[in-house]
C-alpha positions in Angstrom: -0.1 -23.1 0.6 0.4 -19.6 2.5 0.1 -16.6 0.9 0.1 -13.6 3.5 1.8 -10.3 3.5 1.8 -8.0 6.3 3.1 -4.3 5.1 4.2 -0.6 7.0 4.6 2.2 5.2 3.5 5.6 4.1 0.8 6.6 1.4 2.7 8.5 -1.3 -1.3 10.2 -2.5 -4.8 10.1 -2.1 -6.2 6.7 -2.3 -8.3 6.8 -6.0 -11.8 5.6 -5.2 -14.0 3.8 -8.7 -16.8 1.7 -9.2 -17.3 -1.5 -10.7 -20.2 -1.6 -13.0 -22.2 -3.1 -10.3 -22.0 -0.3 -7.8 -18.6 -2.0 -5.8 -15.9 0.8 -4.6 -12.9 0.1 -5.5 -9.8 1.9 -4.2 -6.5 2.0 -5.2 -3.5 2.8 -2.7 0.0 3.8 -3.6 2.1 2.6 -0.7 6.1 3.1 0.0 8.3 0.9 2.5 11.6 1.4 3.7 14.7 -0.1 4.5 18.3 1.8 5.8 21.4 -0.5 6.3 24.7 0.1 6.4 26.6 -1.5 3.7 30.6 -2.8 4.1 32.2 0.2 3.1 30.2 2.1 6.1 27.8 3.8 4.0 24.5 4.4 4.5 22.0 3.1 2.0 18.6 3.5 1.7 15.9 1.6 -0.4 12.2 2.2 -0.8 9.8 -0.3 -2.6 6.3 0.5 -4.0 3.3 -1.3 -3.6 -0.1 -1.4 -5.1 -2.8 -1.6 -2.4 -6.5 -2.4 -3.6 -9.1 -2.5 -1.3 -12.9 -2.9 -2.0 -16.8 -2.5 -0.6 -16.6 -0.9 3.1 -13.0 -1.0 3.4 -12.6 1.1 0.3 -14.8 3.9 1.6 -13.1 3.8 4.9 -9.7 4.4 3.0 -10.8 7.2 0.8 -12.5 8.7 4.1 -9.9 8.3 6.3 -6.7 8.2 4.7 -4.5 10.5 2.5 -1.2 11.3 1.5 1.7 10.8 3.9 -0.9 8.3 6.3 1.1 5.4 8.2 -0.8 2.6 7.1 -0.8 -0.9 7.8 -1.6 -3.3 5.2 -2.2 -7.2 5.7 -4.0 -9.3 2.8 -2.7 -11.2 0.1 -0.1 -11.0 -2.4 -0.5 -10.5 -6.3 2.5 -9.9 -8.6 0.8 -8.3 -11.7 2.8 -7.1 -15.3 
């Protein structure tokens, strides 16, 4: 089985940077996508989805050093649905 996701959007914060209890960064990315069609009527309508973006070890530091609200990111891992 395939389980791949490939996201563009924009950070809506700061990524939120935490260690595990054995010294592993963790952060946490709040990430909005986009979509503008127009519907039968003629109307424009616009959608935006939220996402949850984790990343950890190197790639977490990277993120919290290089990223912040408003960044264009592109995202490409694995996908989790979580309640």
């Amino acid at each position: 089985m395939l389980n791949k996701v490939m996201l563009i959007g924009r950070l809506g914060r700061d990524p939120e940077i935490r260690y595990a209890a054995n010294g592993t960064p963790i952060t946490t990315m709040r990430l909005a996508t986009d979509e503008s069609y127009v519907d039968k009527d003629g109307n424009k309508v616009e959608r935006t989805e939220w996402h949850t973006v984790i990343t950890y070890q190197r790639q977490a530091e990277n993120c919290k050093t290089y990223l912040g609200k408003g960044s264009l990111i592109f995202v490409e891992g694995s996908l989790q649905n979580r309640k």
